[in-house]
Biopython code that builds the backbone (N, CA, C, O; Angstrom):
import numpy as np
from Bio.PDB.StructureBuilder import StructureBuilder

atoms = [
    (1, "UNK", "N", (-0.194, -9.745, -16.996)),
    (1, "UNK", "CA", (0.178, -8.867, -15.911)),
    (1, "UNK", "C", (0.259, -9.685, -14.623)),
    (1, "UNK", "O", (-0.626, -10.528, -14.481)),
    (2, "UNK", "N", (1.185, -9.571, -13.656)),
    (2, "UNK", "CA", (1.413, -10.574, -12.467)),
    (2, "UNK", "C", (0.468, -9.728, -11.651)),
    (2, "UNK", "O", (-0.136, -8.679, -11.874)),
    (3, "UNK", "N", (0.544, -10.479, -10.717)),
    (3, "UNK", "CA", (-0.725, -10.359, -9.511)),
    (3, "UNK", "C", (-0.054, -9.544, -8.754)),
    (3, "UNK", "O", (1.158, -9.739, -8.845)),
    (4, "UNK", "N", (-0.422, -8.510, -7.875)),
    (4, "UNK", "CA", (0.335, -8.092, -6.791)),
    (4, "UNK", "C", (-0.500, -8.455, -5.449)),
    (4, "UNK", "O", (-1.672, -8.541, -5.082)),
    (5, "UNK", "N", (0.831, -8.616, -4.932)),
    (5, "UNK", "CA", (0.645, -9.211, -3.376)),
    (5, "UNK", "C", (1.184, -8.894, -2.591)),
    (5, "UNK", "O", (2.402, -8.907, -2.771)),
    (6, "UNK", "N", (0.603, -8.336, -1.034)),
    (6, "UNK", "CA", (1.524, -7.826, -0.018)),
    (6, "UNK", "C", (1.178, -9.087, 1.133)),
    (6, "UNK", "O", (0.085, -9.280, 1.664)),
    (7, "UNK", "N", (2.669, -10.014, 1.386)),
    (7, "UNK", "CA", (2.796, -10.645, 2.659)),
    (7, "UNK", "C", (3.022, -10.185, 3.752)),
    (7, "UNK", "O", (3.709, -9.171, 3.866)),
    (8, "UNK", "N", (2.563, -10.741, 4.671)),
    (8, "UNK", "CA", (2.870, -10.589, 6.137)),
    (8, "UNK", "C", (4.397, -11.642, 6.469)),
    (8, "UNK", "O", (4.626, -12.634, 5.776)),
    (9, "UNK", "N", (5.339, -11.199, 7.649)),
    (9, "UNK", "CA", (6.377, -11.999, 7.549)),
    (9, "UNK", "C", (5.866, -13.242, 7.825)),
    (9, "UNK", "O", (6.284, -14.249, 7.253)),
    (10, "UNK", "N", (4.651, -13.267, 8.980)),
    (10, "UNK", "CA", (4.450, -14.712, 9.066)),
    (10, "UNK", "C", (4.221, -15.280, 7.829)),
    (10, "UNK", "O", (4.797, -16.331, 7.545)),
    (11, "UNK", "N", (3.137, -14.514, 6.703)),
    (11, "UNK", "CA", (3.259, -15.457, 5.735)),
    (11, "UNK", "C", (4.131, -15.816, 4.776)),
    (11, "UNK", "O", (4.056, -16.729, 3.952)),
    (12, "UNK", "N", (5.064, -14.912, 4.985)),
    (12, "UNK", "CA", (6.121, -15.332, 3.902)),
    (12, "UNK", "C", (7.178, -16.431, 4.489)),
    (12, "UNK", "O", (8.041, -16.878, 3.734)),
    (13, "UNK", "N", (7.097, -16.846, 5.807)),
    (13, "UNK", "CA", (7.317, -17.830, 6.516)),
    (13, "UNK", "C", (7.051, -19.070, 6.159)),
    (13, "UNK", "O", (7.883, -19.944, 5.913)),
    (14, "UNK", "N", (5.567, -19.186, 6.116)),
    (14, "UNK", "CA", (4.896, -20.303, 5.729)),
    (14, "UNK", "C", (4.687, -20.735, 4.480)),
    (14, "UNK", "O", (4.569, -21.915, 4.151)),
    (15, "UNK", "N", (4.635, -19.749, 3.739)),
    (15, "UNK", "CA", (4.984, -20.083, 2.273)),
    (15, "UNK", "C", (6.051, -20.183, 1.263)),
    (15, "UNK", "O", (6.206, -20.302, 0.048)),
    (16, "UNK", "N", (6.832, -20.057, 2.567)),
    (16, "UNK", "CA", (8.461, -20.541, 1.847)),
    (16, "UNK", "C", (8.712, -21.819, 2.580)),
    (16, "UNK", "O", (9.629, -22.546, 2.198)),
    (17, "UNK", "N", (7.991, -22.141, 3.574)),
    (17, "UNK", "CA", (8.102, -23.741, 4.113)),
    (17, "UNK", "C", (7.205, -24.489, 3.600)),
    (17, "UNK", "O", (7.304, -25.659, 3.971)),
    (18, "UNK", "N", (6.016, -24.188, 2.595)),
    (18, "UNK", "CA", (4.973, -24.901, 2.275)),
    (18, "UNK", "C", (6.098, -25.313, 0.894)),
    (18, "UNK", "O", (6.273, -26.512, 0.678)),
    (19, "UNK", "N", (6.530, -24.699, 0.366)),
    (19, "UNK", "CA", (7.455, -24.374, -1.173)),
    (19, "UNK", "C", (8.229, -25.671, -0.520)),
    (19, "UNK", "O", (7.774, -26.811, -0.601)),
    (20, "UNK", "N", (8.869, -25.498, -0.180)),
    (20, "UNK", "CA", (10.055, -25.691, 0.365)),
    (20, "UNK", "C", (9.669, -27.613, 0.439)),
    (20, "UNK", "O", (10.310, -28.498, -0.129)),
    (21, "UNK", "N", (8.640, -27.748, 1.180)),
    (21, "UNK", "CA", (7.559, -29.156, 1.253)),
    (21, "UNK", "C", (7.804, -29.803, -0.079)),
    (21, "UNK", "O", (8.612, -30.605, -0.547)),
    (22, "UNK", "N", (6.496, -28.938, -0.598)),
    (22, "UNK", "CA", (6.163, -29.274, -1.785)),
    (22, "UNK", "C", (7.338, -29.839, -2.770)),
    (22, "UNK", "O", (7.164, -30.914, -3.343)),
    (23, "UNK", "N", (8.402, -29.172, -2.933)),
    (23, "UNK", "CA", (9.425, -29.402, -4.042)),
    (23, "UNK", "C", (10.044, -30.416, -3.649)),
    (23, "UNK", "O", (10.442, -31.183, -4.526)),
    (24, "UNK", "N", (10.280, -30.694, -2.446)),
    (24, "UNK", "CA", (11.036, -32.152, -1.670)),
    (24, "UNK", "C", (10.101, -33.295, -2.312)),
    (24, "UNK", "O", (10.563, -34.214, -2.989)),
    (25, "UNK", "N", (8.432, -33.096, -1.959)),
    (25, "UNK", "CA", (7.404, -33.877, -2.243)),
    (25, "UNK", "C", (7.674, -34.101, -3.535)),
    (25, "UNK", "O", (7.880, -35.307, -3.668)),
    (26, "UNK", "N", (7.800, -33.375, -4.831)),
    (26, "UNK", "CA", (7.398, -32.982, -5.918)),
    (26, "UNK", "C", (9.239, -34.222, -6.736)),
    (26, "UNK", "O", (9.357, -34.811, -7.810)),
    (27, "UNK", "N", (10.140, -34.093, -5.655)),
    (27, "UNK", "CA", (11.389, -34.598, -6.477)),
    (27, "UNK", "C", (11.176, -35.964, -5.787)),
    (27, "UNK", "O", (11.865, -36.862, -6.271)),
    (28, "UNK", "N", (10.275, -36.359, -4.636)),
    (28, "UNK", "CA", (10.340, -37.979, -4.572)),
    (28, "UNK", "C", (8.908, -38.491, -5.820)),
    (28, "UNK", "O", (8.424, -39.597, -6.065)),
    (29, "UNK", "N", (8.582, -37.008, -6.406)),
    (29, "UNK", "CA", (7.170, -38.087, -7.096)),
    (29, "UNK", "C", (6.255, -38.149, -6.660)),
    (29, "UNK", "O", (5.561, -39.086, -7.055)),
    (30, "UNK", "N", (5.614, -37.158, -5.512)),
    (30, "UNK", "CA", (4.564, -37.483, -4.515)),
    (30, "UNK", "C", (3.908, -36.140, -4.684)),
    (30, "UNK", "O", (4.385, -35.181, -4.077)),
    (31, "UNK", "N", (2.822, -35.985, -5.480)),
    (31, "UNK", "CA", (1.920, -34.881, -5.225)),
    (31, "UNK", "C", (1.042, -34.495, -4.251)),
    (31, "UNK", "O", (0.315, -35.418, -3.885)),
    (32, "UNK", "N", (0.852, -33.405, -3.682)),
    (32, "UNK", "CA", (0.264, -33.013, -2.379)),
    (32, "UNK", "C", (-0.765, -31.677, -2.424)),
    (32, "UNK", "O", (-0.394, -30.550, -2.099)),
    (33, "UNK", "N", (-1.946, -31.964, -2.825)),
    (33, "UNK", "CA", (-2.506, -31.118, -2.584)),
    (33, "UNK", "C", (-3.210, -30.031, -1.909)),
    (33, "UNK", "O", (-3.605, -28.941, -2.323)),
    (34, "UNK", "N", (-3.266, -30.585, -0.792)),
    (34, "UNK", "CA", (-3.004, -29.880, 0.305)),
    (34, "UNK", "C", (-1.995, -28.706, 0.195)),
    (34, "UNK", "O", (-2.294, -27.514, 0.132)),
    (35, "UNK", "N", (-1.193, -29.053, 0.187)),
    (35, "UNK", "CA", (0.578, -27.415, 0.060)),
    (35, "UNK", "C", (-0.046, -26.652, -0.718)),
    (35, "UNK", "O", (-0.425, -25.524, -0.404)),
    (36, "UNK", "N", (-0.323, -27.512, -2.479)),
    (36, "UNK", "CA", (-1.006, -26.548, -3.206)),
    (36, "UNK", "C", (-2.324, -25.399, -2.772)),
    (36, "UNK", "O", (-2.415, -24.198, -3.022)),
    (37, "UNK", "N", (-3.177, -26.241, -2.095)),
    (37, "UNK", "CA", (-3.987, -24.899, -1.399)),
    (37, "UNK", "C", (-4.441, -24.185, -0.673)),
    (37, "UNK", "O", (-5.377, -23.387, -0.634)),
    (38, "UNK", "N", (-3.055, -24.828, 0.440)),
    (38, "UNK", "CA", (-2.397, -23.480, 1.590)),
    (38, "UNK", "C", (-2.106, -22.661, 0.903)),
    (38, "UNK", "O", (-2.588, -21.530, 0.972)),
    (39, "UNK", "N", (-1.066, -23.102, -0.106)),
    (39, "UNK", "CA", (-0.528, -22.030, -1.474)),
    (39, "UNK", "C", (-1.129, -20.795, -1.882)),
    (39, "UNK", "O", (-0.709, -19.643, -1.990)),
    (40, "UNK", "N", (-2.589, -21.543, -2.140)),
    (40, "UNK", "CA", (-3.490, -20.552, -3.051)),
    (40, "UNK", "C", (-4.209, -19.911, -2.016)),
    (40, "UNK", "O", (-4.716, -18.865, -2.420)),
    (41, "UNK", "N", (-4.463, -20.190, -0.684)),
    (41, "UNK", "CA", (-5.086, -19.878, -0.187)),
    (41, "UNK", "C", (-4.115, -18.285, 0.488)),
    (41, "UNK", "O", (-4.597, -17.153, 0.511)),
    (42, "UNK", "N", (-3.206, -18.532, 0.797)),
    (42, "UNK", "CA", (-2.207, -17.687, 1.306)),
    (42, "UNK", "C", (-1.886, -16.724, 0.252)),
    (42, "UNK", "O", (-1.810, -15.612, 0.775)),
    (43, "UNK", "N", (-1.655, -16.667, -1.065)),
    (43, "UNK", "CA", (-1.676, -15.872, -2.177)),
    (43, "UNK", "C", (-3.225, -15.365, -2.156)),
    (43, "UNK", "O", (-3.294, -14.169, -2.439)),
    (44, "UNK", "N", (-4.122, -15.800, -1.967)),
    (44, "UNK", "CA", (-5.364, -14.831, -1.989)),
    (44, "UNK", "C", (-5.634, -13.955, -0.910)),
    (44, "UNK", "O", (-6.146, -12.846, -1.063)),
    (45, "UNK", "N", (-5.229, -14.536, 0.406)),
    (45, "UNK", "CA", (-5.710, -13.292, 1.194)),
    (45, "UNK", "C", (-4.493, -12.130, 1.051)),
    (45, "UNK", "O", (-4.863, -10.979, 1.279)),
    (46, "UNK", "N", (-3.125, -12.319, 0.708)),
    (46, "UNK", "CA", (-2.543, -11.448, -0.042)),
    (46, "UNK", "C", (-2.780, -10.270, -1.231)),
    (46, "UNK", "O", (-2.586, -9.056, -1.302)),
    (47, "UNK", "N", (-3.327, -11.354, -2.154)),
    (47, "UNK", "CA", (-4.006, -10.433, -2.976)),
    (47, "UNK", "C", (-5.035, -9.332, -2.534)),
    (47, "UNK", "O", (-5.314, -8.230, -3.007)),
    (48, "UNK", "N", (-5.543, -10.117, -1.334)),
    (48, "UNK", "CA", (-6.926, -9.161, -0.737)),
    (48, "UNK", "C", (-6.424, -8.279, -0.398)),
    (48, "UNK", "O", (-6.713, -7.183, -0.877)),
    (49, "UNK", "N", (-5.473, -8.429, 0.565)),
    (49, "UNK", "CA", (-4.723, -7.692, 1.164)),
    (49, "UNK", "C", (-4.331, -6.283, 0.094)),
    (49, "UNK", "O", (-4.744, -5.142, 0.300)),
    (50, "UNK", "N", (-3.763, -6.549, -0.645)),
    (50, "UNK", "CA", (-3.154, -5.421, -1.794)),
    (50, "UNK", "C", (-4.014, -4.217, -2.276)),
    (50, "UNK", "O", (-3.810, -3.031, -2.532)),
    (51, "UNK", "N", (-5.210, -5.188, -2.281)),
    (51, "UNK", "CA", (-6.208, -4.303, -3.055)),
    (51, "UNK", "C", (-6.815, -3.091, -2.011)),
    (51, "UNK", "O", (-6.978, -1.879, -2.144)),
    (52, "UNK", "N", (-7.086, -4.149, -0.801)),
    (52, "UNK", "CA", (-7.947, -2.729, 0.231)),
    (52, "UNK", "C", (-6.832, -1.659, 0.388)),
    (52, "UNK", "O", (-7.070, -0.451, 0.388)),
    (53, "UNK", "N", (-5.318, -2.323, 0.553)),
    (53, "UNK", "CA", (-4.561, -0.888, 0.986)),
    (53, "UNK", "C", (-4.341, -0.455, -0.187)),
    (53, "UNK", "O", (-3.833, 0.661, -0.081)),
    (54, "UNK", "N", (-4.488, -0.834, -1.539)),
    (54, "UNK", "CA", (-4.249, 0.016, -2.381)),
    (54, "UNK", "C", (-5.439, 1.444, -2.989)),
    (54, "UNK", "O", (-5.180, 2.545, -3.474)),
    (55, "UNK", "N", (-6.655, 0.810, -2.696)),
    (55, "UNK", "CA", (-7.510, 1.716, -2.389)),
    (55, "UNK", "C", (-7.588, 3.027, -1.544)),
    (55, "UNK", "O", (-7.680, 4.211, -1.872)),
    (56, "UNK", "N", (-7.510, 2.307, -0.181)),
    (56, "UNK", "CA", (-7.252, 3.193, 0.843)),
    (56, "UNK", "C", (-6.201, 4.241, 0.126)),
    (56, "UNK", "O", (-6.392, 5.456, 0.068)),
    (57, "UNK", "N", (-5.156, 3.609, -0.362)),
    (57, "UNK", "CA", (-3.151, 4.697, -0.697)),
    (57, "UNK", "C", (-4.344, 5.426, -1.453)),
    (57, "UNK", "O", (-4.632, 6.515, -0.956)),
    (58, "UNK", "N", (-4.994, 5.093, -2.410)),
    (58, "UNK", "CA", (-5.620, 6.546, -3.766)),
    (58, "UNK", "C", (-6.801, 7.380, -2.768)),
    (58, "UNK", "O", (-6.998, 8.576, -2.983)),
    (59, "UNK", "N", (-7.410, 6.800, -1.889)),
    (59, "UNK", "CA", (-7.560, 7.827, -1.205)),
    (59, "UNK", "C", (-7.219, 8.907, -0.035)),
    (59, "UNK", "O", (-7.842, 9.879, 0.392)),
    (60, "UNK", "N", (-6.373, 8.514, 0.192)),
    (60, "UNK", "CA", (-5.148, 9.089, 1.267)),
    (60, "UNK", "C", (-4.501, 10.249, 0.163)),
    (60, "UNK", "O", (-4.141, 11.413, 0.340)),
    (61, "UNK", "N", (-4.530, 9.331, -1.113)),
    (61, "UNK", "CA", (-3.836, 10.081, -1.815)),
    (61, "UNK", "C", (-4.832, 11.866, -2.771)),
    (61, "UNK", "O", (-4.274, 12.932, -3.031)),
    (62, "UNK", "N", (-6.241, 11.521, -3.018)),
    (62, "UNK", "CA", (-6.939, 11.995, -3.262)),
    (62, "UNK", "C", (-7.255, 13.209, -1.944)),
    (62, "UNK", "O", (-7.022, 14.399, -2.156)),
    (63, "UNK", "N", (-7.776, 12.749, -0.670)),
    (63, "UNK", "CA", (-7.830, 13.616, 0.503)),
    (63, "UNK", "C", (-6.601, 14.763, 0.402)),
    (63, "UNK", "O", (-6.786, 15.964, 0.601)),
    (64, "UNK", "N", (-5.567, 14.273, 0.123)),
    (64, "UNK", "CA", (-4.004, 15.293, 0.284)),
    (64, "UNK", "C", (-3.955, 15.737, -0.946)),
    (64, "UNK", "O", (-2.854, 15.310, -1.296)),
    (65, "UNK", "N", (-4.600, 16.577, -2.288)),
    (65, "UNK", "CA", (-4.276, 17.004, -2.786)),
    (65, "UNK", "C", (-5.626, 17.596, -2.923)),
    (65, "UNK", "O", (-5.880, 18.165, -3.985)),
    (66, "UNK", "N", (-6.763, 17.527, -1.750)),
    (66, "UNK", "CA", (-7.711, 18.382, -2.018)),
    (66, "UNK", "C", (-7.390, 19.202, -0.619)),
    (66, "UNK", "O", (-7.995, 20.208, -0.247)),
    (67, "UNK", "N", (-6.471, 18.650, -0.037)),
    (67, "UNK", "CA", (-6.088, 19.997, 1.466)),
    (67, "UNK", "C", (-4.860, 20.501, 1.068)),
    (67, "UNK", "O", (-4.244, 21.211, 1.863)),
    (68, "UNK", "N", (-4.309, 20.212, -0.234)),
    (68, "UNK", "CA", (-3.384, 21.133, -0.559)),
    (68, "UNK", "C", (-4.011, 22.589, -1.176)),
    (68, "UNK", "O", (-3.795, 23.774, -0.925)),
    (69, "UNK", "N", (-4.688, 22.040, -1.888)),
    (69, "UNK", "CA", (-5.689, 22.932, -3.022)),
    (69, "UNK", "C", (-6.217, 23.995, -1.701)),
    (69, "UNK", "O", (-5.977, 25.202, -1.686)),
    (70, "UNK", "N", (-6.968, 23.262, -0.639)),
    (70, "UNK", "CA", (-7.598, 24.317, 0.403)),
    (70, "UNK", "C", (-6.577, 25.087, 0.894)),
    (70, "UNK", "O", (-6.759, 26.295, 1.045)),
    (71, "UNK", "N", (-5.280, 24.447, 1.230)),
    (71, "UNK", "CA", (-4.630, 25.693, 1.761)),
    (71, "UNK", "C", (-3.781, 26.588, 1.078)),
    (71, "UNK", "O", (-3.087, 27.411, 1.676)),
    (72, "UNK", "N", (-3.809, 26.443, -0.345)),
    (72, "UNK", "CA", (-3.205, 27.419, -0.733)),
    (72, "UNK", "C", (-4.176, 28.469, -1.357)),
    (72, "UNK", "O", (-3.825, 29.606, -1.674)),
    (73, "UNK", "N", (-5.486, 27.944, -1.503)),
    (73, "UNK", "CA", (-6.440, 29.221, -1.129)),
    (73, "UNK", "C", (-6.708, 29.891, -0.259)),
    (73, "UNK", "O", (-7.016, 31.060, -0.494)),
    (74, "UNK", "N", (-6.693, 29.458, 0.908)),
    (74, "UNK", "CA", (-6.479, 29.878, 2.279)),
    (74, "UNK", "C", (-5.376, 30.983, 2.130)),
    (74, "UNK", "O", (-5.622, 32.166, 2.366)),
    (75, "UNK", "N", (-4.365, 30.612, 1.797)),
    (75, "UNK", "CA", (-3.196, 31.441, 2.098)),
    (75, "UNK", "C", (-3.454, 32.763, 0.958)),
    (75, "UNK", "O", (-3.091, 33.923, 1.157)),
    (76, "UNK", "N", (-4.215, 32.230, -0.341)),
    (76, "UNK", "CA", (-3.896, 33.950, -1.107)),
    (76, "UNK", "C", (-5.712, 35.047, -0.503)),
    (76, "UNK", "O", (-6.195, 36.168, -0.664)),
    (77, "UNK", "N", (-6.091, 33.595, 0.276)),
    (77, "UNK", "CA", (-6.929, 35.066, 0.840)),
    (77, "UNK", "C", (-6.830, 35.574, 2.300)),
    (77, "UNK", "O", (-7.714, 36.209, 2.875)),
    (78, "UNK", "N", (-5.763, 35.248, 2.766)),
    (78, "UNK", "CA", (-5.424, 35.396, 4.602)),
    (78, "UNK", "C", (-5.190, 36.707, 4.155)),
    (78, "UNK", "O", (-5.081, 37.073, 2.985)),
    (79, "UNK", "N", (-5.106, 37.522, 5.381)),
    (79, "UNK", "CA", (-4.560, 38.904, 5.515)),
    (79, "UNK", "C", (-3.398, 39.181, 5.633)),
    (79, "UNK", "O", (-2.593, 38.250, 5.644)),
    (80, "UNK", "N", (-3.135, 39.943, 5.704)),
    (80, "UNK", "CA", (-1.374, 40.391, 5.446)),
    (80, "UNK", "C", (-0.634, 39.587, 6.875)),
    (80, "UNK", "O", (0.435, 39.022, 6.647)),
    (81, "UNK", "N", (-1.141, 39.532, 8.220)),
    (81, "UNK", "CA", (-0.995, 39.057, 9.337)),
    (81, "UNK", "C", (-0.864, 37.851, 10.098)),
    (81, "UNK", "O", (-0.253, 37.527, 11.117)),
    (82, "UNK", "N", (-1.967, 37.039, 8.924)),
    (82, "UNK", "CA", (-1.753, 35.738, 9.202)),
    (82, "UNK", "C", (-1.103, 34.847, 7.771)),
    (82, "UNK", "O", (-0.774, 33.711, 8.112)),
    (83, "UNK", "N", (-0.959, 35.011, 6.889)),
    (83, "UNK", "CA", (-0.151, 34.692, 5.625)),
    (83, "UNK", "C", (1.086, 33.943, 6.065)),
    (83, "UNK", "O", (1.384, 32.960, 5.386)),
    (84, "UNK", "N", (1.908, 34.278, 7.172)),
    (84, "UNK", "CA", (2.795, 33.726, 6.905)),
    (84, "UNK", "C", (2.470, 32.139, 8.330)),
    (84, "UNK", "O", (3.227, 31.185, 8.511)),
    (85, "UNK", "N", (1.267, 32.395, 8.989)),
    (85, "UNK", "CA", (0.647, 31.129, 8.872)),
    (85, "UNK", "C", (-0.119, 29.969, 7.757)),
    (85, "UNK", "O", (-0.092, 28.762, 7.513)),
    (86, "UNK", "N", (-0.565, 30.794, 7.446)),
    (86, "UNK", "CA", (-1.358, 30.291, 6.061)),
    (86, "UNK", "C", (0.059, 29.731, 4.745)),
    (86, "UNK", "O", (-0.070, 29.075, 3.711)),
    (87, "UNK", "N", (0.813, 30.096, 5.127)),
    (87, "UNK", "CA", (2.212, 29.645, 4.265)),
    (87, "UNK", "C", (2.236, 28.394, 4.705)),
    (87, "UNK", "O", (2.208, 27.394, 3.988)),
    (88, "UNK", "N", (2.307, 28.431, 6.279)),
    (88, "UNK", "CA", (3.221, 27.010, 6.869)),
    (88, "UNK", "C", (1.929, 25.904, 6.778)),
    (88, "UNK", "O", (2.065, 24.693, 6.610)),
    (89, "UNK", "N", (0.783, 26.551, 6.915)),
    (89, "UNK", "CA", (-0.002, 25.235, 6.786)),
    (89, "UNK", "C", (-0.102, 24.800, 4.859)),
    (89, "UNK", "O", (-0.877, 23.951, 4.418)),
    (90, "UNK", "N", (0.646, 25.430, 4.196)),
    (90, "UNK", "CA", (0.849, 25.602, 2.803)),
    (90, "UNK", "C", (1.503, 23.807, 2.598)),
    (90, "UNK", "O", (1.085, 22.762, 2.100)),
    (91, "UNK", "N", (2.531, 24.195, 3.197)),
    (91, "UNK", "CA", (3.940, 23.887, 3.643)),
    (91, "UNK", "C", (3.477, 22.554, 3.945)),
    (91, "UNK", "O", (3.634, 21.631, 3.145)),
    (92, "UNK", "N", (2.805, 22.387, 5.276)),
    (92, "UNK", "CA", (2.822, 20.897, 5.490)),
    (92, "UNK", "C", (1.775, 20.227, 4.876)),
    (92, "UNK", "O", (1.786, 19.004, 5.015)),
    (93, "UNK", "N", (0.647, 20.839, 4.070)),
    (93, "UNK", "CA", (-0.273, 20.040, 3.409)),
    (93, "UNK", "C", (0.449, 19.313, 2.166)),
    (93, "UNK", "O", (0.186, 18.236, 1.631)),
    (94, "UNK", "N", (1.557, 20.369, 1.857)),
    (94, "UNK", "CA", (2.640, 19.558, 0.903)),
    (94, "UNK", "C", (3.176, 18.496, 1.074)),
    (94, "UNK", "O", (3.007, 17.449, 0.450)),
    (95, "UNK", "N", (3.876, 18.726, 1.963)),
    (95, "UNK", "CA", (4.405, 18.033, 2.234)),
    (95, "UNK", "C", (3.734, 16.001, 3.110)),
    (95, "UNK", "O", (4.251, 14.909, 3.342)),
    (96, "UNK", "N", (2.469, 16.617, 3.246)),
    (96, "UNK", "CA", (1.620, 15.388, 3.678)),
    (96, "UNK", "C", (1.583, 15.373, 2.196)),
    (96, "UNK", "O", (2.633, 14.732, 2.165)),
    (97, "UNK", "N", (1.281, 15.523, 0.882)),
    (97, "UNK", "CA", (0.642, 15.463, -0.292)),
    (97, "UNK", "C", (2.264, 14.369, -0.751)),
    (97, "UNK", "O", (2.298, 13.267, -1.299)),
    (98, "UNK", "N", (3.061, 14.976, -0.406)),
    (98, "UNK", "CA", (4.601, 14.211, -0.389)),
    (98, "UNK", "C", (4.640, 12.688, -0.140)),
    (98, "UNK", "O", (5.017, 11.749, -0.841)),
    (99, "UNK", "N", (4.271, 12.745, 0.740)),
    (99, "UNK", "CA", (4.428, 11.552, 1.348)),
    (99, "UNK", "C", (2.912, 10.396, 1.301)),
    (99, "UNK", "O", (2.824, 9.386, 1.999)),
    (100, "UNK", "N", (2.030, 10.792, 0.480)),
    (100, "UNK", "CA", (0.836, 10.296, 0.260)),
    (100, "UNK", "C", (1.010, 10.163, -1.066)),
    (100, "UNK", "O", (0.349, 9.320, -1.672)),
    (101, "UNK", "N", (1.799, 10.860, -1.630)),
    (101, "UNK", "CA", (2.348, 9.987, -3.170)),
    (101, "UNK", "C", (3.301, 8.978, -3.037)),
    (101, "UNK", "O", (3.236, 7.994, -3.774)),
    (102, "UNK", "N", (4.442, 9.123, -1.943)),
    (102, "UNK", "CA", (5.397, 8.157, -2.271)),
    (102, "UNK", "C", (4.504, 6.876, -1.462)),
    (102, "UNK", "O", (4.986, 5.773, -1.719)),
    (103, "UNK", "N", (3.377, 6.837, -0.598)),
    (103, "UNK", "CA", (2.879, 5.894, -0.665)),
    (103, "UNK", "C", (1.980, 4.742, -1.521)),
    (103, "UNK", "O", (1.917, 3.518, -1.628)),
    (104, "UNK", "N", (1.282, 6.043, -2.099)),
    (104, "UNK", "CA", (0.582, 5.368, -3.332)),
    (104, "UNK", "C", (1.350, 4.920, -4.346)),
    (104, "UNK", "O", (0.892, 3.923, -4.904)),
    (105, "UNK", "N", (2.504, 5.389, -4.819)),
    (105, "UNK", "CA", (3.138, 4.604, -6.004)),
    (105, "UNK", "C", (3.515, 3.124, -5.897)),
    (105, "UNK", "O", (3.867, 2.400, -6.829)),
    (106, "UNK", "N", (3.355, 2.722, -4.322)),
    (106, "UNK", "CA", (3.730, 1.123, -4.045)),
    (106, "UNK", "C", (2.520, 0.495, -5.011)),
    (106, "UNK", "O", (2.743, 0.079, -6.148)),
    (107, "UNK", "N", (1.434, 0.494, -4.490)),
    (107, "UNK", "CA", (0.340, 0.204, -5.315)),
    (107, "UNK", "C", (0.101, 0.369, -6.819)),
    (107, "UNK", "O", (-0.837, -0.169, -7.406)),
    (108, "UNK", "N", (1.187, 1.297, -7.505)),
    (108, "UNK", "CA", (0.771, 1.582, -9.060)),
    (108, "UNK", "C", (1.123, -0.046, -10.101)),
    (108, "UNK", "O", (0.885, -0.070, -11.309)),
]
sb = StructureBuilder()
sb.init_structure("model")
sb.init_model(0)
sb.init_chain("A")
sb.init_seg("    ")
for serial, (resi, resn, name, xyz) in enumerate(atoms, 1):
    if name == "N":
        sb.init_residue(resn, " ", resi, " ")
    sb.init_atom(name, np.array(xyz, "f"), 0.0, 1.0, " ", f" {name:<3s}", serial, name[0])
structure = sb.get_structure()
């Protein structure tokens, strides 16, 4: 299974100029270890990177489908008067629940 990784532009900057080094280095015959573990080093805080926001997305994602659940109980016990408030806050807990899935699926 490949690793997932979210760059920053700077780093995808630098690690297409470290690449970029390296392979010049790599076709005169000259190994450099150093590039190699900017390399690794820049792929790990990436990786780090992936994991906390992917956490965070399942709970963003978890929070929005327990305030969906609340408001559509809300709404079948409002009174005849406020219901068609209790609809709209229906409405946008959905619709936050919407958009807290299409975030979390980056992470799946």
């Amino acid at each position: 299974m490949a690793e997932h990784r979210i760059y920053t532009p700077a780093e995808r900057r630098k690690r297409a100029g470290l690449i970029l080094r390296g392979s010049k280095k790599a076709l005169a015959g000259i190994e450099d270890a150093r590039i190699e573990g900017q390399i690794e080093r820049l792929d790990a805080a990436a990786s780090e990177r992936f994991g906390r926001e992917a956490v965070f997305a399942r709970q963003q994602l978890d929070t929005a489908k327990q305030d969906v659940a609340r408001a559509k109980v809300a709404e079948r016990a409002a009174k005849r008067e406020d219901r068609q408030a209790a609809r709209q806050a229906t409405r946008q807990a959905q619709d936050a629940l919407r958009r807290a899935e299409r975030a979390a699926r980056r992470y799946q």
